[in-house]
N, C-alpha and C positions, 0 to 999 in steps of 0.2 A: 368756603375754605379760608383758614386765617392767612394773612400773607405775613413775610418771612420779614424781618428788621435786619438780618444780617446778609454780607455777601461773605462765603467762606474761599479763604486762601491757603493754600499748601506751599512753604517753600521748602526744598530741598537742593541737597548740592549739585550745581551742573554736571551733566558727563565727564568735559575736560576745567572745567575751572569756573570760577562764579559760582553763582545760584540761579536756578528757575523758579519762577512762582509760576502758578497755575488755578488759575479760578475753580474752584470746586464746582459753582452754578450756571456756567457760560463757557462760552470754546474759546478762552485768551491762556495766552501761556505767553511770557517777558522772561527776557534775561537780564541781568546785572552783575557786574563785578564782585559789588557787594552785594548785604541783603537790603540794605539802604535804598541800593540805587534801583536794585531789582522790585521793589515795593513801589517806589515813585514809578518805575514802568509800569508795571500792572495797574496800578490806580490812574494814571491817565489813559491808559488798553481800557480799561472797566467805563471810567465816564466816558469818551469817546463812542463808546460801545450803546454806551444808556443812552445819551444824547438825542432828547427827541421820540425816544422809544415809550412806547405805555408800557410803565413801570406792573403794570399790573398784570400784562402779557405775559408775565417773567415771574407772576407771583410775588411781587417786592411792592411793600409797603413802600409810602414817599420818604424822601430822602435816608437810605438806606446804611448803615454803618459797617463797615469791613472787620471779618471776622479772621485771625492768623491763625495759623498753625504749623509748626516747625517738623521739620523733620529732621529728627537726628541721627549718624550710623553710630554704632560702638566705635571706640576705640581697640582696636585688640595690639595687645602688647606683643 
């Protein structure tokens, strides 16, 4: 089986304010004010998470690059 080069991320707007990200291939989910700040959380959630772990257990090529994805609502007038 080929292993994956990407880790995939979803951010969307918080419930009450901010944004969430949420790792698409792992159980992390951060919050942040911004989506800035909410990215630096998930990325040190994500290495924290890998640290130490066989990358390979998870399917993840070595040193593995982070994949975004937005999510946006409409606008309604």
């Amino acid at each position: 089986m080929k292993r994956r080069h990407t880790i995939q991320l979803a951010i969307r707007s918080g419930d009450e304010s901010g944004y969430a990200v949420e790792c698409v291939d792992f159980p992390v989910v951060t919050l942040g004010a911004t989506i800035e700040e909410s990215l630096r959380n998930l990325r040190e959630a994500v290495e924290l998470m890998l640290d130490g772990v066989d990358l390979a257990a998870w399917n993840l090529a070595p040193n593995p690059s982070i994949a975004v994805m937005i999510e946006l609502e409409p606008d309604h007038a």
